[in-house]
C-alpha positions as CSV (number, residue, x, y, z in Angstrom):
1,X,-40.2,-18.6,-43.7
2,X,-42.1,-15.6,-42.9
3,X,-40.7,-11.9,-42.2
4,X,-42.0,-10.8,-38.8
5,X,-45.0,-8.2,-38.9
6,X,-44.2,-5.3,-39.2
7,X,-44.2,-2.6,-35.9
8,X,-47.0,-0.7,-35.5
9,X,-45.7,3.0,-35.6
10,X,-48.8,5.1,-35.8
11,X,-49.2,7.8,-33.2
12,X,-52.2,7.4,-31.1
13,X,-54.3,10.8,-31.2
14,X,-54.3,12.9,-28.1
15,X,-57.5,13.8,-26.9
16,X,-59.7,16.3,-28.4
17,X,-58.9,19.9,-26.7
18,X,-59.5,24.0,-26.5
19,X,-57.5,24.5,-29.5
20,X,-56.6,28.7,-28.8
21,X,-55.3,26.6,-25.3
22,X,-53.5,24.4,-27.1
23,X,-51.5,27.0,-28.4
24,X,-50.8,28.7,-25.7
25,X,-49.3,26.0,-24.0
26,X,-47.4,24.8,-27.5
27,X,-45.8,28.6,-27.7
28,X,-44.6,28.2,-23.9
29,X,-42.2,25.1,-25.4
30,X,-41.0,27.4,-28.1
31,X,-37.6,29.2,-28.4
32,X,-35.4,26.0,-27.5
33,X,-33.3,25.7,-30.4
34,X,-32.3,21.8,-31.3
35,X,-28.9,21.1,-29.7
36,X,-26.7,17.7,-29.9
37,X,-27.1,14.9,-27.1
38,X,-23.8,15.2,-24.3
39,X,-20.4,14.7,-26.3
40,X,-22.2,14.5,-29.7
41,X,-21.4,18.0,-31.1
42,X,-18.5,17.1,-32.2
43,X,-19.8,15.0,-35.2
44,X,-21.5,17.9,-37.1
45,X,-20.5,21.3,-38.7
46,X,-24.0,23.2,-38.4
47,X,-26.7,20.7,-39.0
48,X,-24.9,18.4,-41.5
49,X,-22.2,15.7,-40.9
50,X,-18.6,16.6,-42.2
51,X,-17.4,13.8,-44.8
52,X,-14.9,12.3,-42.6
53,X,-17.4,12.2,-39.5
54,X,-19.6,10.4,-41.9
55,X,-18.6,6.7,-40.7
56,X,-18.6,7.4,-37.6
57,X,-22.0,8.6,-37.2
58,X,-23.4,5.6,-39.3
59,X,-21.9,3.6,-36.8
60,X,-23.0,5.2,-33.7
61,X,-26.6,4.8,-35.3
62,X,-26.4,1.1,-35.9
63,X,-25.4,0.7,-31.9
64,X,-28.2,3.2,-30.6
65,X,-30.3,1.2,-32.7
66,X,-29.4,-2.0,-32.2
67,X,-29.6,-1.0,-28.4
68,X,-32.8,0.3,-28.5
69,X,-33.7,-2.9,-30.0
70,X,-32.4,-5.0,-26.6
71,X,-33.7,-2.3,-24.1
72,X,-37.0,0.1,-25.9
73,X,-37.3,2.0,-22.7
74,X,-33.7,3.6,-22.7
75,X,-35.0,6.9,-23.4
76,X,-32.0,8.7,-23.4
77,X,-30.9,6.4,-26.5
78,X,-34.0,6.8,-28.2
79,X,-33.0,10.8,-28.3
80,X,-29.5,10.4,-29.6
81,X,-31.1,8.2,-32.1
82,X,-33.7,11.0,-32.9
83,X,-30.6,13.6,-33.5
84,X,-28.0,11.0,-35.2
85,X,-31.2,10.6,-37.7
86,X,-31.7,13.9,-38.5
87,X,-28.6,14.3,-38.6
88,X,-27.4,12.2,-41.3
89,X,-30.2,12.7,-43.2
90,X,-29.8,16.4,-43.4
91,X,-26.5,14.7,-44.7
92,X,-26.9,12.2,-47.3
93,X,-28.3,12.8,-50.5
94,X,-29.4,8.9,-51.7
95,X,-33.7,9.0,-51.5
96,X,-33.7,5.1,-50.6
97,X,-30.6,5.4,-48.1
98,X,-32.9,8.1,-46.4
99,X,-35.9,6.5,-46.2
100,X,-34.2,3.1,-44.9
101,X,-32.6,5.2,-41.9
102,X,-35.7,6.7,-40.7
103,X,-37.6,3.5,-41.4
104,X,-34.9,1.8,-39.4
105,X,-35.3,4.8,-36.8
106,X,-39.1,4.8,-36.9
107,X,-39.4,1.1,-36.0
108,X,-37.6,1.2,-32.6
109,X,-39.0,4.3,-31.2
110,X,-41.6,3.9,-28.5
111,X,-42.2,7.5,-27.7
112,X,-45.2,9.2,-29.6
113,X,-43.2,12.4,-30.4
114,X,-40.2,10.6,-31.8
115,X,-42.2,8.2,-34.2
116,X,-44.1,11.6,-35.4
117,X,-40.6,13.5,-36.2
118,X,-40.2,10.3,-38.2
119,X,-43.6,9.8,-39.9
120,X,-42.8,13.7,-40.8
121,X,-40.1,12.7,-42.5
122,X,-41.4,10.0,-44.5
123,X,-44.3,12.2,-45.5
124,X,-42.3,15.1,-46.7
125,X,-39.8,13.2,-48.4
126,X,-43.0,11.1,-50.5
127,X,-44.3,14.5,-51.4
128,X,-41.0,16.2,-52.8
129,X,-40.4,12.6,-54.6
130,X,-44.2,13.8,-56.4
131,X,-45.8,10.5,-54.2
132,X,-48.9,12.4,-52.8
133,X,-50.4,9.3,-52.1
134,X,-47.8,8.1,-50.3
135,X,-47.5,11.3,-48.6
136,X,-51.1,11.4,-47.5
137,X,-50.5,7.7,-45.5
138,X,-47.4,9.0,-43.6
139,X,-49.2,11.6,-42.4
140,X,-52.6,9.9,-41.5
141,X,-50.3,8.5,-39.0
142,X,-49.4,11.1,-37.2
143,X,-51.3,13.0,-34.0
144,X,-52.5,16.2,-35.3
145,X,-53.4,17.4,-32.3
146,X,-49.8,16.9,-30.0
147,X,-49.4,18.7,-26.8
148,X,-45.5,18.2,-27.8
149,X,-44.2,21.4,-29.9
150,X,-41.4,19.6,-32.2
151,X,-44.5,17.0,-32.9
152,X,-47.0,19.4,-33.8
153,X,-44.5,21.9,-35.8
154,X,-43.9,18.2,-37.8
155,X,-47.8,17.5,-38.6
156,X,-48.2,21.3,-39.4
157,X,-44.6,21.6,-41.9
158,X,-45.6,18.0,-43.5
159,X,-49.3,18.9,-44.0
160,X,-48.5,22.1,-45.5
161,X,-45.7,20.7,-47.7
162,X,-48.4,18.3,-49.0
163,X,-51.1,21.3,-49.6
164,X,-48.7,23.0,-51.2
165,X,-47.8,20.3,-53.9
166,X,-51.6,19.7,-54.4
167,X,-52.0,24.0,-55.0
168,X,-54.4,24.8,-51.9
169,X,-52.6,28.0,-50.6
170,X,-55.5,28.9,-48.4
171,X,-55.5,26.0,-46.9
172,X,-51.3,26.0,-46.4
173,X,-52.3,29.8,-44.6
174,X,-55.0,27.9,-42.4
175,X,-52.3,24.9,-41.1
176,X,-49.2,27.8,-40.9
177,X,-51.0,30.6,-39.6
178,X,-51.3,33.8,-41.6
179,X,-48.3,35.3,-39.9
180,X,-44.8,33.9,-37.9
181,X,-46.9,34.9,-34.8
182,X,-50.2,33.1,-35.5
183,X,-49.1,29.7,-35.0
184,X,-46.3,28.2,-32.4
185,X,-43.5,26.7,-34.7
186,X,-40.2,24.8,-33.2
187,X,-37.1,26.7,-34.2
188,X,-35.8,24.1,-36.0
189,X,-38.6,23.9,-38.3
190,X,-38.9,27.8,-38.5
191,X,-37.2,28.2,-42.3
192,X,-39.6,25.7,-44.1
193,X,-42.7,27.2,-42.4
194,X,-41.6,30.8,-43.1
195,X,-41.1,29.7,-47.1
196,X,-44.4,27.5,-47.4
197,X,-46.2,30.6,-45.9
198,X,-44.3,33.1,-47.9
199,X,-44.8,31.2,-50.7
200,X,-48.7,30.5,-49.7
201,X,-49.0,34.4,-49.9
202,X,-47.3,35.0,-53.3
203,X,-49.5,32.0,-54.9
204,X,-52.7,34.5,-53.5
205,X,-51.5,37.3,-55.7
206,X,-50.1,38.9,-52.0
207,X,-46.2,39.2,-53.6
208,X,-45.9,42.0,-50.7
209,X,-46.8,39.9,-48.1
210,X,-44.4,36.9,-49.4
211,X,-41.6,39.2,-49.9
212,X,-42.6,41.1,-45.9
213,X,-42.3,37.7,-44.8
214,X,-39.1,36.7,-46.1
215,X,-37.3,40.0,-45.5
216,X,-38.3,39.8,-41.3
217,X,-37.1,36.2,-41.2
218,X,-33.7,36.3,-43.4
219,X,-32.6,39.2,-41.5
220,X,-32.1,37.4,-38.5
221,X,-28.3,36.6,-37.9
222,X,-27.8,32.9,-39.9
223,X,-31.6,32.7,-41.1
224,X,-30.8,33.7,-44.5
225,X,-29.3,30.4,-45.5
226,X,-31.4,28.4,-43.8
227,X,-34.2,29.7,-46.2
228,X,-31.8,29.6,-49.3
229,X,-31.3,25.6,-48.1
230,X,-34.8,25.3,-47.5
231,X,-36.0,26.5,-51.4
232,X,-32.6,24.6,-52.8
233,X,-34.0,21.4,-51.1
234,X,-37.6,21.4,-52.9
235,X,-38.9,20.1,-56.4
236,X,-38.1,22.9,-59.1
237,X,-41.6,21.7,-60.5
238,X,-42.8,23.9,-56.5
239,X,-41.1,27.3,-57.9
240,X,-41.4,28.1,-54.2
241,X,-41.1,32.2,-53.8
242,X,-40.2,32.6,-57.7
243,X,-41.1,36.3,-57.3
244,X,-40.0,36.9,-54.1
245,X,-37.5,35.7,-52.7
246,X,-35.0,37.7,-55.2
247,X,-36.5,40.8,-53.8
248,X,-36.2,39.6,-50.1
249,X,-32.2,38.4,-50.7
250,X,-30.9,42.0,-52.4
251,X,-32.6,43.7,-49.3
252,X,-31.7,41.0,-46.5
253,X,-27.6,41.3,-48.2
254,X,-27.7,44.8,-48.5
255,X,-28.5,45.3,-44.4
256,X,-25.6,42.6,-43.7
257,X,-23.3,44.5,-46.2
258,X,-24.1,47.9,-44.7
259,X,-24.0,46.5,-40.8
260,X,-20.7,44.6,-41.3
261,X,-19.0,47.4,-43.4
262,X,-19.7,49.9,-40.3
263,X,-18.4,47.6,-37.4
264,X,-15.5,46.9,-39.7
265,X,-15.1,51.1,-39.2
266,X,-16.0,51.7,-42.8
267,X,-17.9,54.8,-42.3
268,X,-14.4,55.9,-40.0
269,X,-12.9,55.7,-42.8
270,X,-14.2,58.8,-44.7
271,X,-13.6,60.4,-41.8
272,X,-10.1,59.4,-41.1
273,X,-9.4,60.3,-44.9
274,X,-11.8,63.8,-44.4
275,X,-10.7,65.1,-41.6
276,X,-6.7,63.6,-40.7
277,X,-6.1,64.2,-44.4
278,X,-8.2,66.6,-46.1
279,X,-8.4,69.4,-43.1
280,X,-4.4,69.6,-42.8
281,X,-4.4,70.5,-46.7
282,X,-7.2,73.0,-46.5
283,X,-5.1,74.8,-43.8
284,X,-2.0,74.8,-45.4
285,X,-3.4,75.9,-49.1
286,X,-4.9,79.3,-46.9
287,X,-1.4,79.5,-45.4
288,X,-0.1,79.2,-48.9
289,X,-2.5,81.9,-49.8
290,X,-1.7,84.5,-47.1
291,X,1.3,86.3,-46.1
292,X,1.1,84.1,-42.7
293,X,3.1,81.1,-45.0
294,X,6.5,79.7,-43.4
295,X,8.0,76.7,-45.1
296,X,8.1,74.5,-41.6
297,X,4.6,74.3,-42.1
298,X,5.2,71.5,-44.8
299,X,5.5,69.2,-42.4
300,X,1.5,69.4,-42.5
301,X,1.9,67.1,-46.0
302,X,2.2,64.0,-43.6
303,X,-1.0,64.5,-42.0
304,X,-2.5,63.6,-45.2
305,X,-0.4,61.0,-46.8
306,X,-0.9,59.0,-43.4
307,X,-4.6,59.7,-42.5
308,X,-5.5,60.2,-46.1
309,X,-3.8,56.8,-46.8
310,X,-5.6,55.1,-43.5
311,X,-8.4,56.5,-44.7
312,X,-8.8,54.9,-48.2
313,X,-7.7,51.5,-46.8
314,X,-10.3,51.6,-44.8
315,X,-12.9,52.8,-47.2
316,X,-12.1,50.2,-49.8
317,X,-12.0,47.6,-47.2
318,X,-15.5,48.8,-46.5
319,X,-16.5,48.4,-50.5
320,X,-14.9,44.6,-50.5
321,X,-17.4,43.5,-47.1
322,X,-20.5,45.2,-49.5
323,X,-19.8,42.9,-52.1
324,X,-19.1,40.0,-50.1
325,X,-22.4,40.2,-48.6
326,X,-24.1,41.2,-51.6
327,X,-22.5,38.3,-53.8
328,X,-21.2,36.0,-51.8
329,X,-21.9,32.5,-50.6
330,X,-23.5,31.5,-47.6
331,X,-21.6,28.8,-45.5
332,X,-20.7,28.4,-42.0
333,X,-17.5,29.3,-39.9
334,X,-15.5,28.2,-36.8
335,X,-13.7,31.6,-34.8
336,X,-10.3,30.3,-34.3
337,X,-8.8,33.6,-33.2
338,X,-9.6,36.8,-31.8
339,X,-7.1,39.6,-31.7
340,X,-6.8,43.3,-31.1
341,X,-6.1,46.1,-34.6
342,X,-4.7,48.5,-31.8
343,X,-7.2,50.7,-33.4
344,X,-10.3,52.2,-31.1
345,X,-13.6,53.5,-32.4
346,X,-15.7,55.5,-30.2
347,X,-13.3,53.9,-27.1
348,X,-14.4,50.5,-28.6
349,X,-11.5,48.0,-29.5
350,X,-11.7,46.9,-33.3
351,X,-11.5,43.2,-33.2
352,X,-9.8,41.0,-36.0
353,X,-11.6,37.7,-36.0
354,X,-9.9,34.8,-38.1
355,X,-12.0,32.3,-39.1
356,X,-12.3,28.9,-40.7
357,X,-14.5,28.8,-43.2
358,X,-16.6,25.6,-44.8
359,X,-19.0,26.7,-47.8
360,X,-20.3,23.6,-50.1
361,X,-18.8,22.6,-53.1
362,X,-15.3,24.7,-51.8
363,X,-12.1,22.9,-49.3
364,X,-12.4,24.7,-46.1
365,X,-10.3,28.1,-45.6
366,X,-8.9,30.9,-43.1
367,X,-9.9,34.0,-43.8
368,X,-10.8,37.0,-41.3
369,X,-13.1,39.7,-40.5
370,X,-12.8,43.2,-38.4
371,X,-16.1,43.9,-35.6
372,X,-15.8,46.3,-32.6
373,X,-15.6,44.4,-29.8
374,X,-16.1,45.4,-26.4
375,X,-15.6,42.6,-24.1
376,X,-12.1,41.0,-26.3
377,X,-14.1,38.7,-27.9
378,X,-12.9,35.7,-26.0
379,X,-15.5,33.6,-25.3
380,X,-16.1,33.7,-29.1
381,X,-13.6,31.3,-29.6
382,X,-14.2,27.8,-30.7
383,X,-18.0,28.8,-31.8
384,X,-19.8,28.3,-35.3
385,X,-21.2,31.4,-36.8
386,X,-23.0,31.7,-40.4
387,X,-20.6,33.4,-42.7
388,X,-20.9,34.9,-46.1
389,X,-17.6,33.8,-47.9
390,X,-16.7,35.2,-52.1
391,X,-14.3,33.6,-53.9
392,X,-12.8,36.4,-55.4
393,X,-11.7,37.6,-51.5
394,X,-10.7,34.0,-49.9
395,X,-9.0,35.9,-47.1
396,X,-12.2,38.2,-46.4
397,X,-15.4,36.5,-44.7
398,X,-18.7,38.3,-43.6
399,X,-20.1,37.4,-40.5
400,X,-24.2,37.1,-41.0
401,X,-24.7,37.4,-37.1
């Protein structure tokens, strides 16, 4: 018995148009960051799918599937199969498991943007496995012209990903745009375009440019480990940003160090331990000096051993957040708690902010940060924030927001 043909999945080219209009009407769909379909947040931590989510997500994409199978037109399920895909296989880490979900994906979707996400896929994943050929098919299938931004962004990331392994920087620059701004990109796909470029430019001898590139993009709050996962995911054989990136991280760490050691009142410090402590000393050591010296003026001693104490803890406290951002490990974190210090700076409350933190190849712990927080901090609760989280000081997170 014969298998059934099968589906044909390629993406029917749009019509030819003004491409500089093209883009203008792509960058009017951008800024709309990827969220989950109604009630499905639940099943992810970031953009991966916690171990003991894991079944349950395989099973809710079996029954999208197998209802998109009975009814092709349920559009809304054809989206929740779209996420639950990229979902899990942002997740898994078997090559032929991931290729047999989107396959499975790809075959059921009607919609010419969702069977592009997927041909993307396909195409990327051929290329990083060194199948160019393969990678080359995939993508002959796709629409590179979309009106749709998440399709286009997909043609653009997957035919630069191929250039890339086949050494045509130029031509990586040409599909990516010289800059962030050139070319509309969906923020979801952001990370991998910013390293291919970045990378583009340092294979040109243009190490400045590479390193300009990442430094703009990894300072934004979170972005820095979205490009470390990005470069972690490729083919050593791609040494993707081998000069730069190194240069790009020290700098991008060293502005989160420096930001979260002054909202954690690091620089009060010095002047908590300058002024409350150190003043009260000078004064009484010219007291000691003159004839104007009476012995209740001792009493001035406690000025420093309580500012001058405050002040240190405050300092070192300031010195731990450095190295946590400098050294630390990139991961993500759920606020569970926000609660007053009872101490103002500038007529700001300080907020402590306990969090629980999940960084891979670690079991998930509490630890807590301080940020001056205006509002109480409230409706922070319950969110997921990138973190930067060092062994050495489990208690201790960095926010990298």
């Amino acid at each position: 018995m014969n298998a059934p043909p099968r589906p044909d999945t390629r993406v029917p080219p749009s019509p030819s148009a003004d491409e500089l209009g093209r883009r203008t009407r792509l960058r009017a769909q951008d800024g709309q960051p990827l969220v989950p379909p109604p009630g499905y947040g639940q099943l992810v931590s970031g953009s991966t799918v916690p171990a003991h989510k894991l079944a349950e997500a395989r099973m809710l994409w079996t029954a999208t599937r197998t209802q998109l199978v009975a009814t092709p037109a349920d559009f809304a399920a054809a989206e929740r199969l779209v996420w639950l895909t990229l979902m899990l296989r942002n997740t898994l880490t078997e090559q032929r498991a991931i290729r047999a979900l989107v396959e499975g994906a790809l075959e059921v979707l009607m919609l010419p943007r969702h069977r592009q996400l997927m041909l993307g896929f396909l195409s990327r994943d051929a290329v990083k496995e060194g199948d160019l050929s393969s990678g080359r098919d995939w993508l002959g299938r796709c629409d590179p012209a979309s009106e749709d931004l998440s399709a286009d962004s997909t043609y653009r990331i997957s035919y630069g990903l191929l250039e890339t392994a086949q050494g045509d920087y130029t031509k990586v620059l040409e599909i990516l745009g010289a800059s962030e701004e050139e070319v509309p990109i969906h923020d979801s796909m952001d990370p991998i375009a910013v390293v291919l470029r970045a990378n583009a430019w340092e294979r040109l001898g243009r190490v400045d440019s590479a390193k300009a590139e990442l430094t703009k993009f990894m300072g934004r709050g979170g972005q820095a480990s979205a490009v470390e996962a990005v470069i972690g995911s490729m083919p050593p054989t791609f040494h993707l940003c081998a000069q730069s990136i190194g240069v790009a991280r020290a700098e991008v760490r060293q502005a989160v160090g420096k930001r979260a050691a002054s909202q954690a009142g690091g620089a009060m410090g010095w002047l908590v331990a300058l002024l409350g402590g150190g003043l009260p000393l000078v004064v009484l050591v010219s007291m000691l000096a003159s004839e104007e010296f009476e012995w209740p003026a001792l009493f001035m001693l406690l000025f420093p051993l309580i500012f001058g104490s405050m002040g240190m803890r405050m300092i070192r406290s300031a010195k731990r957040t450095k190295e946590i951002a400098r050294e630390g490990l990139h991961g993500r974190g759920r606020i569970v708690a926000v609660r007053p210090t009872g101490t103002r700076i500038n007529d700001v409350p300080l907020m402590k902010i306990d969090v629980q933190v999940t960084v891979n190849g670690h079991p998930p712990v509490m630890a807590s940060t301080k940020r001056l927080i205006g509002d109480g901090g409230g409706h922070l609760v319950g969110g997921e924030v990138p973190v930067i989280w060092h062994p050495k000081y489990p208690a201790e997170v960095v926010l990298d927001a």
